[in-house]
PATIMI-772052 format. One record per atom (N, C-alpha, C): residue in three letters; atom name; x, y, z negated. Coordinates in steps of 0.2 Angstrom, whole numbers. Example, Ala and Ser with C-alpha at 12.3 -4.5 7.8 and 13.67 -1.06 7.14 Angstrom:
REM PATIMI-772052
('ALA'; 'N'; (66; -28; -39));
('ALA'; 'CA'; (62; -22; -39));
('ALA'; 'C'; (66; -16; -39));
('SER'; 'N'; (64; -11; -35));
('SER'; 'CA'; (68; -5; -36));
('SER'; 'C'; (64; 0; -39));
This chain:
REM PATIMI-772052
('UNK'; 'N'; (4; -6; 0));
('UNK'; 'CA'; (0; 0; 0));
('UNK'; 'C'; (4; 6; 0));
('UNK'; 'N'; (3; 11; 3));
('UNK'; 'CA'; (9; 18; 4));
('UNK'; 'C'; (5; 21; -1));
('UNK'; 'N'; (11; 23; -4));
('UNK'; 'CA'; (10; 28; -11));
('UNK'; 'C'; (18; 32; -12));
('UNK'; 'N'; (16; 36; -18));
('UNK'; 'CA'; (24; 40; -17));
('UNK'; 'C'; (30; 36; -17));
('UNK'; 'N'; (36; 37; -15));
('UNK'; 'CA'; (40; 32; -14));
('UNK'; 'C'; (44; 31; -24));
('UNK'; 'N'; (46; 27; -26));
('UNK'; 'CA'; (49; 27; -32));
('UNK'; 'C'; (57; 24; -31));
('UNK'; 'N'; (61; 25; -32));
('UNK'; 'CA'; (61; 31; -37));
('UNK'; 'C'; (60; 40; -36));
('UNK'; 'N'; (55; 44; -39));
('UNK'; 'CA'; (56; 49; -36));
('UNK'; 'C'; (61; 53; -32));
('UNK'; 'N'; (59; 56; -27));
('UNK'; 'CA'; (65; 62; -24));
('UNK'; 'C'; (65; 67; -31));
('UNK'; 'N'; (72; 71; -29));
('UNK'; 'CA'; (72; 75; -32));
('UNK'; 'C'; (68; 80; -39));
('UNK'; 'N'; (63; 83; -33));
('UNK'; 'CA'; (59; 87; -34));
('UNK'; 'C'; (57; 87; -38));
('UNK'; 'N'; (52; 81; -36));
('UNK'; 'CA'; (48; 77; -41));
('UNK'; 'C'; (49; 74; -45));
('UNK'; 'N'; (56; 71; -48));
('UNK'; 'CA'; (59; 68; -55));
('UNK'; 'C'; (57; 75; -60));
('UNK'; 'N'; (60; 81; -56));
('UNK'; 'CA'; (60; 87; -61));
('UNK'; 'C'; (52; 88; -61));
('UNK'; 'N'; (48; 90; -56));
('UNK'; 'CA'; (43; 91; -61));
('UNK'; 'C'; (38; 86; -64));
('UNK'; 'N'; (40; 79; -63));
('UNK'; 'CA'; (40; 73; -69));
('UNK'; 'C'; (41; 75; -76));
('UNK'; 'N'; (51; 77; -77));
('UNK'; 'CA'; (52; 75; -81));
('UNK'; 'C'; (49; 84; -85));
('UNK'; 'N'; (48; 90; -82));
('UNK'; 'CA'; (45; 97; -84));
('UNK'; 'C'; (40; 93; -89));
('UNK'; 'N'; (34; 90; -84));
('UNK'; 'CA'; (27; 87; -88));
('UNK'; 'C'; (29; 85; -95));
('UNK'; 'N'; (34; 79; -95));
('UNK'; 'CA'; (34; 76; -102));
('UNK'; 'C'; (36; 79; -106));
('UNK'; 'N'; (42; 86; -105));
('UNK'; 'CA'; (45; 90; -110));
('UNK'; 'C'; (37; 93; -110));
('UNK'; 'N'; (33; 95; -108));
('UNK'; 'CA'; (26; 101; -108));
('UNK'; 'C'; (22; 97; -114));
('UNK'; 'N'; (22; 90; -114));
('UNK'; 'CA'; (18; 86; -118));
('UNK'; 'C'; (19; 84; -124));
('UNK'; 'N'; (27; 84; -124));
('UNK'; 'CA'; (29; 82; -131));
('UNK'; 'C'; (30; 88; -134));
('UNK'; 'N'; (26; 93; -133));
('UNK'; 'CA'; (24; 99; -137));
('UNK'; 'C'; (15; 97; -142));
('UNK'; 'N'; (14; 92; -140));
('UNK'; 'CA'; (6; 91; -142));
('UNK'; 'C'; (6; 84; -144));
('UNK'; 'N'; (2; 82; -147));
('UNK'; 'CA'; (-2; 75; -150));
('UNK'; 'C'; (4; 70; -145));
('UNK'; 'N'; (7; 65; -150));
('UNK'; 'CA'; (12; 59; -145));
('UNK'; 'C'; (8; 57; -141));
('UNK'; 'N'; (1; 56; -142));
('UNK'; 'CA'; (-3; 50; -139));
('UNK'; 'C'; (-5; 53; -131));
('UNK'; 'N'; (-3; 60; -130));
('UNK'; 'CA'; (-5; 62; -123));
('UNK'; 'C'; (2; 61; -119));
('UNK'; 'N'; (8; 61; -122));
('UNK'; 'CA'; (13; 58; -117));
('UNK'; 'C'; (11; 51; -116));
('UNK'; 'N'; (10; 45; -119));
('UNK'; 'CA'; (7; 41; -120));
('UNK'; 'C'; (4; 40; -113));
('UNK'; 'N'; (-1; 41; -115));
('UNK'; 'CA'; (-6; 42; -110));
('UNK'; 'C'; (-4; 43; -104));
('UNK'; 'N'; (0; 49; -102));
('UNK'; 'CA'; (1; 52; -95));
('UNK'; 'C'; (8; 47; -93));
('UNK'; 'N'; (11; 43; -98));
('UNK'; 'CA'; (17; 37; -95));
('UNK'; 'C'; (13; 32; -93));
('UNK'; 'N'; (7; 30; -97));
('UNK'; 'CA'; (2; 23; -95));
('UNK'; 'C'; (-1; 27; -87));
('UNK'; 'N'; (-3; 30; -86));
('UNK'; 'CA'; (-7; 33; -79));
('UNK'; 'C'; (0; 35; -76));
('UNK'; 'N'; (6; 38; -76));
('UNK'; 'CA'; (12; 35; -70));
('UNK'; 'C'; (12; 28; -69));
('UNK'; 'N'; (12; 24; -74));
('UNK'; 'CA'; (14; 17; -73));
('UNK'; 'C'; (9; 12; -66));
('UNK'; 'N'; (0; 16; -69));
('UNK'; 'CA'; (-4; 12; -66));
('UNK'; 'C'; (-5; 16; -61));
('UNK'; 'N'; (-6; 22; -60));
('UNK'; 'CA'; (-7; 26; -51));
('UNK'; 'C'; (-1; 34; -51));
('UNK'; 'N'; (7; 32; -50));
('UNK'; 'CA'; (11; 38; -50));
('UNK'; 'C'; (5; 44; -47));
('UNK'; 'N'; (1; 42; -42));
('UNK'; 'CA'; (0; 49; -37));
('UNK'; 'C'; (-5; 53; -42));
('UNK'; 'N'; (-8; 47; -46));
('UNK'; 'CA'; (-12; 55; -52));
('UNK'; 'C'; (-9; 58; -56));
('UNK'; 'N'; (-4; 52; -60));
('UNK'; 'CA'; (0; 57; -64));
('UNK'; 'C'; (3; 61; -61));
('UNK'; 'N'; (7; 63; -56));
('UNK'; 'CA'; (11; 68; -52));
('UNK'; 'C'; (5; 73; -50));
('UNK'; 'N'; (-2; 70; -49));
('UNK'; 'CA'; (-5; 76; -46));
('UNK'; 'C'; (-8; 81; -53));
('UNK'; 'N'; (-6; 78; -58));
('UNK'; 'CA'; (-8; 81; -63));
('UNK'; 'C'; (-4; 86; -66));
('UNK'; 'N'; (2; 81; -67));
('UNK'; 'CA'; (9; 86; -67));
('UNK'; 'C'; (7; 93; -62));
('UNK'; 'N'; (8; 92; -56));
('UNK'; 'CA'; (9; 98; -52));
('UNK'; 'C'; (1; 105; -54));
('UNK'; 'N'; (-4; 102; -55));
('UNK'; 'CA'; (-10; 105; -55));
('UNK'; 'C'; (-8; 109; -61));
('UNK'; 'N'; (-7; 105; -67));
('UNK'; 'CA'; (-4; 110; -74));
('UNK'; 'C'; (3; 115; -73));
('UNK'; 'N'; (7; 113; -68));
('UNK'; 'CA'; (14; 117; -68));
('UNK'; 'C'; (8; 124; -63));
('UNK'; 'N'; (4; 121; -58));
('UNK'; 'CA'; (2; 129; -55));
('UNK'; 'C'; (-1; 132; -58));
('UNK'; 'N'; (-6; 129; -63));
('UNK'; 'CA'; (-10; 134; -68));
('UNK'; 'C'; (-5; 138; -70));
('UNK'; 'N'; (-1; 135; -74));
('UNK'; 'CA'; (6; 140; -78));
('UNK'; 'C'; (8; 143; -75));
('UNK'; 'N'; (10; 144; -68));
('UNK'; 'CA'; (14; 148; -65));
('UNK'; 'C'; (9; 154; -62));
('UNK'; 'N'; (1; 152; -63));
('UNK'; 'CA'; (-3; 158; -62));
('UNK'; 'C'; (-4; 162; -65));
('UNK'; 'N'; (-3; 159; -72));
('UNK'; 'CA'; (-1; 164; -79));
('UNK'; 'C'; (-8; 161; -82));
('UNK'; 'N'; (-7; 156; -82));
('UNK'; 'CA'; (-15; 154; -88));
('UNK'; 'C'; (-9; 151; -93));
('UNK'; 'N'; (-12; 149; -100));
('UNK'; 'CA'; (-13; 145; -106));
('UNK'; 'C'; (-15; 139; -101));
('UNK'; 'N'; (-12; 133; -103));
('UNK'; 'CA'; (-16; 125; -104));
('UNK'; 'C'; (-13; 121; -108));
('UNK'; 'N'; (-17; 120; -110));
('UNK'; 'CA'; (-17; 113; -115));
('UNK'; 'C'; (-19; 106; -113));
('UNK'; 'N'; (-16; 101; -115));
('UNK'; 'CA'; (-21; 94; -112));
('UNK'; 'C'; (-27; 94; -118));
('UNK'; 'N'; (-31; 92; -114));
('UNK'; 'CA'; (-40; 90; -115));
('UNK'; 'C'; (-43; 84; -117));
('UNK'; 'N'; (-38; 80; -115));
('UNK'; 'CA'; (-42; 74; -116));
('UNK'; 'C'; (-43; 70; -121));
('UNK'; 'N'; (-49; 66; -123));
('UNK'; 'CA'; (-51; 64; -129));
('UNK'; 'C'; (-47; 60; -133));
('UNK'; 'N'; (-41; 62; -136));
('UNK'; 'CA'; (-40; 52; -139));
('UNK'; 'C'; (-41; 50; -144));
('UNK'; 'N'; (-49; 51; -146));
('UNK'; 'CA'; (-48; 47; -152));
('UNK'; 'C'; (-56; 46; -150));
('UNK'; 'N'; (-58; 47; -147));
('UNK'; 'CA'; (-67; 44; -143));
('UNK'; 'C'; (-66; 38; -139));
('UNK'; 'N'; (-60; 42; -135));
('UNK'; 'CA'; (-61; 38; -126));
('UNK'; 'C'; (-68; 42; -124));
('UNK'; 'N'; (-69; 46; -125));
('UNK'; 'CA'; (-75; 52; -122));
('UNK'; 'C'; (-72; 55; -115));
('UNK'; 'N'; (-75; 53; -110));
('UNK'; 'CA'; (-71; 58; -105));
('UNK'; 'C'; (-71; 63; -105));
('UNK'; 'N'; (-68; 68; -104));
('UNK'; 'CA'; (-66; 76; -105));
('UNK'; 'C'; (-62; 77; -101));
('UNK'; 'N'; (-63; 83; -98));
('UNK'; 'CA'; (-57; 85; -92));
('UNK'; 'C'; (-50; 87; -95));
('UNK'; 'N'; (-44; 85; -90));
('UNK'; 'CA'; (-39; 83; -92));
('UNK'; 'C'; (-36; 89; -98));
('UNK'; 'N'; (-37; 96; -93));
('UNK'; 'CA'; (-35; 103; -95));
('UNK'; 'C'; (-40; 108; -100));
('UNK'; 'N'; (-38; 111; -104));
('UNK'; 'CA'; (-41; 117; -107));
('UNK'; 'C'; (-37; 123; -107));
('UNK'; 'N'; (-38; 127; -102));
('UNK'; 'CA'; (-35; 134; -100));
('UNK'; 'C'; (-39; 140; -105));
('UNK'; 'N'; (-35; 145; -103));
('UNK'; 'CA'; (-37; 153; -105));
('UNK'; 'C'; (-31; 155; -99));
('UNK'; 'N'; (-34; 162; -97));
('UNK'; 'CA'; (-31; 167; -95));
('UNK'; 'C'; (-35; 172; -93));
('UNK'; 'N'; (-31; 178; -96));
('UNK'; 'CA'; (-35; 185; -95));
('UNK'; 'C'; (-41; 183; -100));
('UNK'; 'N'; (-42; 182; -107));
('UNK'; 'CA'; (-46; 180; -111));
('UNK'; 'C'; (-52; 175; -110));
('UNK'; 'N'; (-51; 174; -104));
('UNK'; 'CA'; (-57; 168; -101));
('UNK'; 'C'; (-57; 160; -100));
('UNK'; 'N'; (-59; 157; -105));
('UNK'; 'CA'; (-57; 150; -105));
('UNK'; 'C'; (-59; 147; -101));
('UNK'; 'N'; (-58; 141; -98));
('UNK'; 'CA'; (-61; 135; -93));
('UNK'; 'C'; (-56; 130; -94));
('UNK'; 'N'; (-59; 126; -90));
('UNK'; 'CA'; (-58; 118; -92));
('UNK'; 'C'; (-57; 115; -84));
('UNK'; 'N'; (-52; 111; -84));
('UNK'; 'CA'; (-48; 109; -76));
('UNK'; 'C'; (-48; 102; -78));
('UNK'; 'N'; (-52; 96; -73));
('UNK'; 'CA'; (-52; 91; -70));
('UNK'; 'C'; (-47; 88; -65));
('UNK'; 'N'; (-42; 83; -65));
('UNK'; 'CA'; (-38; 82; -57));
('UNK'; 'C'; (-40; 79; -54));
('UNK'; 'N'; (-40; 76; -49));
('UNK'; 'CA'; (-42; 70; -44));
('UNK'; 'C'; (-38; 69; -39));
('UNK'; 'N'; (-36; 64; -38));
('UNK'; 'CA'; (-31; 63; -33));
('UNK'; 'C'; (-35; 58; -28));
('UNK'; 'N'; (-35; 61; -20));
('UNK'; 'CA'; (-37; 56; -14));
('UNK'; 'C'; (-28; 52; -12));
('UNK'; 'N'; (-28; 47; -15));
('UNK'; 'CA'; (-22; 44; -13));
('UNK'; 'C'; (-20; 43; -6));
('UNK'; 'N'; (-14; 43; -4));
('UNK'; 'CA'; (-12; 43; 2));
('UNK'; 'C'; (-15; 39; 8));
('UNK'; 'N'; (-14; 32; 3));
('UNK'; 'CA'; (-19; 27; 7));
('UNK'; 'C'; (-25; 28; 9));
('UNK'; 'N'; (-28; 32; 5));
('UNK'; 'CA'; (-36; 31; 6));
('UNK'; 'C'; (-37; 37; 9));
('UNK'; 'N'; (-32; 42; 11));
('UNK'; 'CA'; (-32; 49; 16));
('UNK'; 'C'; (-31; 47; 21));
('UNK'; 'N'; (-27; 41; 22));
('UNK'; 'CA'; (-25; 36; 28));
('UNK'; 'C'; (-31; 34; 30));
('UNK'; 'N'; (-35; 32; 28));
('UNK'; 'CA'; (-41; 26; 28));
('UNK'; 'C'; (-46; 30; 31));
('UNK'; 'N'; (-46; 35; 29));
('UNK'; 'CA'; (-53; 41; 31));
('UNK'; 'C'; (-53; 44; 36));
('UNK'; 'N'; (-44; 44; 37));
('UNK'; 'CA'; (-42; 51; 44));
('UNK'; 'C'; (-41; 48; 48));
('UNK'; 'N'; (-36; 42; 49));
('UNK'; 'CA'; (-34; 36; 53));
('UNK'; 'C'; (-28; 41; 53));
('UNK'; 'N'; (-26; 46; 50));
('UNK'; 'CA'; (-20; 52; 53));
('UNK'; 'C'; (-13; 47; 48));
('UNK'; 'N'; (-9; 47; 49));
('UNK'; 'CA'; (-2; 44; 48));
('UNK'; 'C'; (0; 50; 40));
('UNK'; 'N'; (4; 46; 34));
('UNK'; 'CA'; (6; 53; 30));
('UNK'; 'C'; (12; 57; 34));
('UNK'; 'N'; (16; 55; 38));
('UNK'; 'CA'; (21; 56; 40));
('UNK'; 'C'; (20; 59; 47));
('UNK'; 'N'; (16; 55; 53));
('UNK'; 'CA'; (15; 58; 60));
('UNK'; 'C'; (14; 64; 60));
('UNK'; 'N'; (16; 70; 63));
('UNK'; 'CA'; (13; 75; 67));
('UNK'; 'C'; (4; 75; 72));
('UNK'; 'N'; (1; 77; 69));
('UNK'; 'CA'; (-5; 74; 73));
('UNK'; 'C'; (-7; 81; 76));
('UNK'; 'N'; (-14; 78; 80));
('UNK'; 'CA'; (-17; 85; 83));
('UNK'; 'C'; (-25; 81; 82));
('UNK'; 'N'; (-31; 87; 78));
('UNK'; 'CA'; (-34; 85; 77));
('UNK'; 'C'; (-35; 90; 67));
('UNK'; 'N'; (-41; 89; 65));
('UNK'; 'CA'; (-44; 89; 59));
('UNK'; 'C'; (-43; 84; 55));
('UNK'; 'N'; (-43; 85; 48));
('UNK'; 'CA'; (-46; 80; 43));
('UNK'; 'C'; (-50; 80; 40));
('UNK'; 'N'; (-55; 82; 43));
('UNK'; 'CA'; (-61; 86; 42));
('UNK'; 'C'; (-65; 79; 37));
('UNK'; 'N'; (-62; 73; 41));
('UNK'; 'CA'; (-66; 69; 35));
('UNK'; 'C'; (-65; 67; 30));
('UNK'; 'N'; (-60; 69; 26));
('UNK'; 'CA'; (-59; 69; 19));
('UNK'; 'C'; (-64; 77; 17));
('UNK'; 'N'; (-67; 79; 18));
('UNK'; 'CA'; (-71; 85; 16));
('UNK'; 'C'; (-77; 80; 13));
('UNK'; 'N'; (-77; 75; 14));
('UNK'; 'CA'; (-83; 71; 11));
('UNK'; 'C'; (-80; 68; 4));
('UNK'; 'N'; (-73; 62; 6));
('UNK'; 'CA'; (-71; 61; -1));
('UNK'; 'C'; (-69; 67; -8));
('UNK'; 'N'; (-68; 74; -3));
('UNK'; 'CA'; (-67; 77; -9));
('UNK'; 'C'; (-73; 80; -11));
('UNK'; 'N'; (-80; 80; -6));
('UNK'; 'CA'; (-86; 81; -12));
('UNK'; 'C'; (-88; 75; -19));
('UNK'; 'N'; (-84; 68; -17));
('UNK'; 'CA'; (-86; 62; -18));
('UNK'; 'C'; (-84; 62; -27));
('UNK'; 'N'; (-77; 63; -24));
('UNK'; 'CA'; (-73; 66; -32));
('UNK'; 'C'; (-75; 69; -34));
('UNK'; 'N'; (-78; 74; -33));
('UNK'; 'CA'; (-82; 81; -37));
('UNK'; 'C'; (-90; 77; -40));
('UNK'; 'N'; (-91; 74; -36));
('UNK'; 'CA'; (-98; 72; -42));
('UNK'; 'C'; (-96; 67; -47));
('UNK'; 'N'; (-90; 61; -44));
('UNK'; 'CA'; (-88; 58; -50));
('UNK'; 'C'; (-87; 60; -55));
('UNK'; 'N'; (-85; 67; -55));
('UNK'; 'CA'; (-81; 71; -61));
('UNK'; 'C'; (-88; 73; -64));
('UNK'; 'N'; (-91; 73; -62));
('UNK'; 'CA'; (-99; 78; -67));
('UNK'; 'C'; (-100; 74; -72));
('UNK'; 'N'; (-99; 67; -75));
('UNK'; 'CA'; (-101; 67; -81));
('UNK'; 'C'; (-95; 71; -86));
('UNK'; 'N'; (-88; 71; -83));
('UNK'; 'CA'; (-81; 71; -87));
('UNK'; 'C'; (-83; 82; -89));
('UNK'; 'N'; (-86; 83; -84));
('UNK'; 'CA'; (-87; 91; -83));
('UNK'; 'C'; (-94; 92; -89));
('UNK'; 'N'; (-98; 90; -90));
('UNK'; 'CA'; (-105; 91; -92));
('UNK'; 'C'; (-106; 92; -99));
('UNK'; 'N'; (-101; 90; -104));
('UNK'; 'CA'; (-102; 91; -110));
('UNK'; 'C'; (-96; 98; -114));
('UNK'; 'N'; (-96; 102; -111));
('UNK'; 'CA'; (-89; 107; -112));
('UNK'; 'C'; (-94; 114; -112));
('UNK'; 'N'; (-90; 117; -116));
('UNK'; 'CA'; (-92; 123; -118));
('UNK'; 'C'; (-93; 130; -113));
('UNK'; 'N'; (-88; 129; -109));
('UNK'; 'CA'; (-83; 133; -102));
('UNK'; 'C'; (-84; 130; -97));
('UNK'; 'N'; (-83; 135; -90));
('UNK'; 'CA'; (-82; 132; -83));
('UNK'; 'C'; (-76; 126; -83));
('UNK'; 'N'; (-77; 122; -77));
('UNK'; 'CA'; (-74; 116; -76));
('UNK'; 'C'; (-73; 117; -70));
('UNK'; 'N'; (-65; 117; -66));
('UNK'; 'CA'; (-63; 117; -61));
('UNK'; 'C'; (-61; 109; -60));
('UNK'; 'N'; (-62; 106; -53));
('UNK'; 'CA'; (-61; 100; -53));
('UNK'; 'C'; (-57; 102; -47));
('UNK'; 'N'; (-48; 100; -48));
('UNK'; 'CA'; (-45; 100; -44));
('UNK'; 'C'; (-44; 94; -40));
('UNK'; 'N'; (-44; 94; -35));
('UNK'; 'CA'; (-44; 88; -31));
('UNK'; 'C'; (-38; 88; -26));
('UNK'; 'N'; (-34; 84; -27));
('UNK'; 'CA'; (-26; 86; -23));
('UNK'; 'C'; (-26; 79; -18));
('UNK'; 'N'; (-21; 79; -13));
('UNK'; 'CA'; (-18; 72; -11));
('UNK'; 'C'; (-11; 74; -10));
('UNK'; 'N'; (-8; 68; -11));
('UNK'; 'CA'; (0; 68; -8));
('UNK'; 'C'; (3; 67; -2));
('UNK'; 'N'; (-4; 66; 4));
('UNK'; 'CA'; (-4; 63; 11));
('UNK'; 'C'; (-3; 70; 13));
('UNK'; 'N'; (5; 70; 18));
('UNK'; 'CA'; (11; 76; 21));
('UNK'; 'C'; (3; 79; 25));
('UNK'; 'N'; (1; 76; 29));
('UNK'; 'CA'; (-4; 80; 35));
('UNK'; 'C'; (-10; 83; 32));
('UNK'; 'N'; (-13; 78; 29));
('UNK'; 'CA'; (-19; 82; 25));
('UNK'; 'C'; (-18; 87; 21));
('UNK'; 'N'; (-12; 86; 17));
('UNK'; 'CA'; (-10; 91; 12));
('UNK'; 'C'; (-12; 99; 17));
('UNK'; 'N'; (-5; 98; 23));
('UNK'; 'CA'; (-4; 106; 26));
('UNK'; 'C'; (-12; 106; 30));
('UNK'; 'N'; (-15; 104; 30));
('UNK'; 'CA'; (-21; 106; 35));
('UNK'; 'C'; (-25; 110; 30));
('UNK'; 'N'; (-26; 108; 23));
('UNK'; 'CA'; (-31; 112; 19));
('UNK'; 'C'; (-26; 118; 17));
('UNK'; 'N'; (-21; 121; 18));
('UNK'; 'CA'; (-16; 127; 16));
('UNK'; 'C'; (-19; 131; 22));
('UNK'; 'N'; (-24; 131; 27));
('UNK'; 'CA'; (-29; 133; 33));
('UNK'; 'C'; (-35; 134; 27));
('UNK'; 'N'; (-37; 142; 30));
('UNK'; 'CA'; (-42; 145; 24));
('UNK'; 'C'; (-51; 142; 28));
('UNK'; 'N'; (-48; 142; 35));
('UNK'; 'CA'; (-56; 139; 38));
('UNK'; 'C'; (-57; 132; 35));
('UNK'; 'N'; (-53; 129; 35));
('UNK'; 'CA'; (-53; 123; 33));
('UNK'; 'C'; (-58; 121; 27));
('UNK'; 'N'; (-53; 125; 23));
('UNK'; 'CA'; (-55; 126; 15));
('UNK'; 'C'; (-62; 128; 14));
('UNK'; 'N'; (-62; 133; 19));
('UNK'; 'CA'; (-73; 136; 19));
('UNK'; 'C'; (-75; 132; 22));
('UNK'; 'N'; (-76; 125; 24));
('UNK'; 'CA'; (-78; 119; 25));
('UNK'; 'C'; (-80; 116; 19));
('UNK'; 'N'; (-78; 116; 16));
('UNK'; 'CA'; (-79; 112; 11));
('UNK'; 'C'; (-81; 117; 7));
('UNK'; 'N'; (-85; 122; 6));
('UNK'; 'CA'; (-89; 126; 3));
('UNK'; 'C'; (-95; 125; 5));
('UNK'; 'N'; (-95; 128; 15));
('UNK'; 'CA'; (-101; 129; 19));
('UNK'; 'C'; (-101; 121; 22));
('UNK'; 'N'; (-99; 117; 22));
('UNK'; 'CA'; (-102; 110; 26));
('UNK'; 'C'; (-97; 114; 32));
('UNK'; 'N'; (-97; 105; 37));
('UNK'; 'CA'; (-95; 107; 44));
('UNK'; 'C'; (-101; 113; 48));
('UNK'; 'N'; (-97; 116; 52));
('UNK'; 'CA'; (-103; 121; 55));
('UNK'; 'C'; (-104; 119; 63));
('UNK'; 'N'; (-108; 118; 65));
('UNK'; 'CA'; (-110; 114; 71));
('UNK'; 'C'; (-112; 117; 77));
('UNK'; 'N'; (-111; 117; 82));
('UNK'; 'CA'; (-114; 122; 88));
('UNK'; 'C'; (-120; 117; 90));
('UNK'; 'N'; (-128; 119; 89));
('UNK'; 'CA'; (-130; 113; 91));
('UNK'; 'C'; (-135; 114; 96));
('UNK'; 'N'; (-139; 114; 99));
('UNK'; 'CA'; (-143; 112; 107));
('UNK'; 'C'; (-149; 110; 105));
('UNK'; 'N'; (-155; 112; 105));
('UNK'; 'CA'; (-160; 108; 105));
('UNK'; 'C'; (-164; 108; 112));
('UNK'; 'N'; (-168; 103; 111));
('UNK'; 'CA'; (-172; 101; 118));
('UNK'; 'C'; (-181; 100; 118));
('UNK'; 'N'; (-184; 102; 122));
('UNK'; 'CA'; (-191; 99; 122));
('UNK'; 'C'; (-191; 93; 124));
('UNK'; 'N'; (-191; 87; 119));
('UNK'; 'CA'; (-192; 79; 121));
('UNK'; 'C'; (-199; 79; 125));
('UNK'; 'N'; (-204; 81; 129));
('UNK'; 'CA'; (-209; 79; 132));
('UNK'; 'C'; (-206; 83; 139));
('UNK'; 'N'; (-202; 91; 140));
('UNK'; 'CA'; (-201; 92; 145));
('UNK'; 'C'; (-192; 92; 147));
('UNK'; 'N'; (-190; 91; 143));
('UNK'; 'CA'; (-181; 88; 143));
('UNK'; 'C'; (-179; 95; 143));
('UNK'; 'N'; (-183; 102; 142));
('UNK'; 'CA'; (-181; 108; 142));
('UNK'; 'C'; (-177; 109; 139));
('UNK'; 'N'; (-171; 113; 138));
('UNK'; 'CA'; (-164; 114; 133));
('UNK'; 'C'; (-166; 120; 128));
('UNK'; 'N'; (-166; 120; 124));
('UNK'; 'CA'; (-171; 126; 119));
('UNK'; 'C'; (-162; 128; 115));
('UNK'; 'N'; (-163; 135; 118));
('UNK'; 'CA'; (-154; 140; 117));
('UNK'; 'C'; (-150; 136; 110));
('UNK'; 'N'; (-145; 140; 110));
('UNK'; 'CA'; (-140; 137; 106));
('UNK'; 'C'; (-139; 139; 99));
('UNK'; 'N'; (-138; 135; 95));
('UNK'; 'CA'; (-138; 140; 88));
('UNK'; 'C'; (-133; 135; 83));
('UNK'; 'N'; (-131; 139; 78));
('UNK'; 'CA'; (-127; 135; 75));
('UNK'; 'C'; (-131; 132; 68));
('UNK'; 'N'; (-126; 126; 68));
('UNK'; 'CA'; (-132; 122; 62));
('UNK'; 'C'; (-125; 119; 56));
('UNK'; 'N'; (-127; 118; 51));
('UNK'; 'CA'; (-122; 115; 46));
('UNK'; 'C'; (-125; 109; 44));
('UNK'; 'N'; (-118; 103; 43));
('UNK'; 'CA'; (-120; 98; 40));
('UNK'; 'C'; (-117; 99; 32));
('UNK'; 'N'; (-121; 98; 29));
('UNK'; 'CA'; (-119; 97; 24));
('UNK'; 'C'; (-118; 88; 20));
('UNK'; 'N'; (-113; 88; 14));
('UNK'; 'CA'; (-114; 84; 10));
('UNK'; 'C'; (-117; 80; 7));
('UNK'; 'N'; (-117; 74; 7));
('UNK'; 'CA'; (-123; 70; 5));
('UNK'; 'C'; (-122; 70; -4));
């Protein structure tokens, strides 16, 4: 199955090894935790890691979120910045299964959209609703992959407004009794 390669490159060892100095600031049991989820899927811990280093470098506060003494699901992060708290969820579309959706290569140059990952990233988002649902604050549910083509297609702002607005469609209607073509208009598909 394609996932990140191990041992990490560079980069990634550091901001691996930034996360665990971040967490042995707090309760042992969430480094813990974030070594058992590297062990069982690297690409969430890493997308986790990286999700908390951008919040910080936007200038928020976060803490880790997560329940350990329920096992209650709770989003992973608890932010402030500019006195306004909210609450950050991660999710990772693994490589493979970015591979699976797009049929695009993580490594080939392609030509074309990924426009159908705009479905698993709503998919993830409803998963998260029950981990979102019992918090005091807004809940950002970040959604990332580490698949090279998908990644740079969503750093495209139309793109990104896809997954707000649905695909937007140029569509054609007709009179089924006289086959007439009735003008053209745009129509959105939205998310199921």
């Amino acid at each position: 199955m394609k996932t990140l390669p191990v041992p990490l490159n560079v980069e990634m060892q550091a901001m691996a090894n930034e996360h665990q100095l971040w967490l042995e600031s707090y309760d042992v049991r969430y480094l813990k935790k974030w070594k058992d989820l590297f062990q069982a899927d690297i690409e969430a811990a890493m997308g986790e890691a990286e999700i908390r280093r951008r919040l910080q470098n936007l200038g928020s506060t976060v803490e880790p979120n997560e329940d350990l003494n329920t096992g209650k699901a709770a989003p992973d992060f608890r932010c402030s910045c500019s006195g306004y708290e909210f609450f950050v969820e991660v999710a990772c579309i693994t490589i493979a299964a970015a591979e699976d959706k797009t049929g695009i290569s993580d490594v080939t140059p392609h030509q074309g959209a990924v426009c159908m990952l705009n479905h698993a990233i709503f998919q993830k988002c409803v998963k998260k609703a029950r981990q979102a649902g019992f918090v005091n604050a807004p809940v950002l549910v970040a959604v990332g992959t580490w698949h090279n083509q998908a990644a740079m297609e969503f750093s495209d702002m139309a793109m990104l407004n896809t997954l707000l607005t649905g695909d937007q469609l140029h569509t054609w209607g007709f009179n089924a009794q006289t086959g007439e073509e009735i003008s053209p208009h745009q129509s959105t598909n939205l998310y199921p």
